[in-house]
C-alpha positions in Angstrom: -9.7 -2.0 -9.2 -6.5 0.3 -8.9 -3.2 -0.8 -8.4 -2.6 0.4 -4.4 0.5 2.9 -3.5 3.4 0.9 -2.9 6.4 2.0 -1.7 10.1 0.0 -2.6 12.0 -0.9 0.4 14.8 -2.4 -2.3 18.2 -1.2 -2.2 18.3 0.5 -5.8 14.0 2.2 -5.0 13.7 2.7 -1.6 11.0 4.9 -1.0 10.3 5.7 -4.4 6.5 5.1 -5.0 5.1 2.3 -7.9 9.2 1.6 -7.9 9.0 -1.8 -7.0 11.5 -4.5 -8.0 9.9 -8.0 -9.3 10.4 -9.8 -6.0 8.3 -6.6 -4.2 5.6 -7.0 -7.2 5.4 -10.8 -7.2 5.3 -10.5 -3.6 2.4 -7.6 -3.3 0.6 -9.1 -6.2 0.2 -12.5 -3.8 -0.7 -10.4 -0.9 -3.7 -8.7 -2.7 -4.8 -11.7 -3.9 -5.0 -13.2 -0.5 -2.3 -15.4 -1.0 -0.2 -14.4 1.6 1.7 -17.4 2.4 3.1 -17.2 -1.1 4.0 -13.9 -0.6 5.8 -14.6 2.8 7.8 -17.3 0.9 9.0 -14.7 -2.2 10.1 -12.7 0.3 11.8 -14.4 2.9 15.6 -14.6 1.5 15.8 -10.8 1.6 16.6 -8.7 4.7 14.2 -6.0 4.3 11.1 -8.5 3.9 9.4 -7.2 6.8 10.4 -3.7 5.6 8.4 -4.1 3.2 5.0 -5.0 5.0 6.2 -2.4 7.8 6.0 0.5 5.3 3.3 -0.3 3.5 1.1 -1.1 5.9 1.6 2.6 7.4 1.0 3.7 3.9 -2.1 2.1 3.4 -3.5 3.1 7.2 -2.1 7.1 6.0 -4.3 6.6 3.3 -7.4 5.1 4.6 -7.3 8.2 7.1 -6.9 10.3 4.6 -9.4 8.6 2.5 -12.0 9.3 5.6 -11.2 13.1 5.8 -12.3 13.7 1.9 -15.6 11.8 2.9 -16.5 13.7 5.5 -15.5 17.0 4.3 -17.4 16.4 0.8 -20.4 15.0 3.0 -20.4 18.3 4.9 -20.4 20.4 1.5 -22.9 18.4 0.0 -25.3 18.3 3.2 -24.8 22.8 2.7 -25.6 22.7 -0.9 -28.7 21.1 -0.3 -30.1 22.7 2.1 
């Protein structure tokens, strides 16, 4: 398993890919993990909590899209090179 790309939302990181301050890590570490509740919870005294889910979320679907381009164009070369 790879760690995903995350962005920090954090004052000090924003933007800034893999840049995550312990409360965004603790947090994304219970949200893989299914345990979302617990995630929720770490975040909920900061303001930019659902900042964080907002951007990463659209991260993750830019990725996933992405992710489905390379398939199909390296399915397209590979059905070429063998016919």
């Amino acid at each position: 398993m790879t760690v995903p790309y995350l962005l920090a939302v954090n004052q000090t990181n924003y933007g800034k890919p893999w840049r995550l301050n312990c409360v965004e890590a603790l947090a994304a570490a219970f949200y893989i993990t299914g345990f979302d509740e617990y995630a929720d919870r770490v975040l909920e005294p900061f303001d930019w909590a659902q900042s964080f889910y907002e951007v990463n979320r659209c991260v993750e679907a830019a990725l996933i899209r992405l992710l489905h381009v390379f398939e199909e164009g390296l399915m397209r070369l590979v059905s070429k090179a063998v016919l």
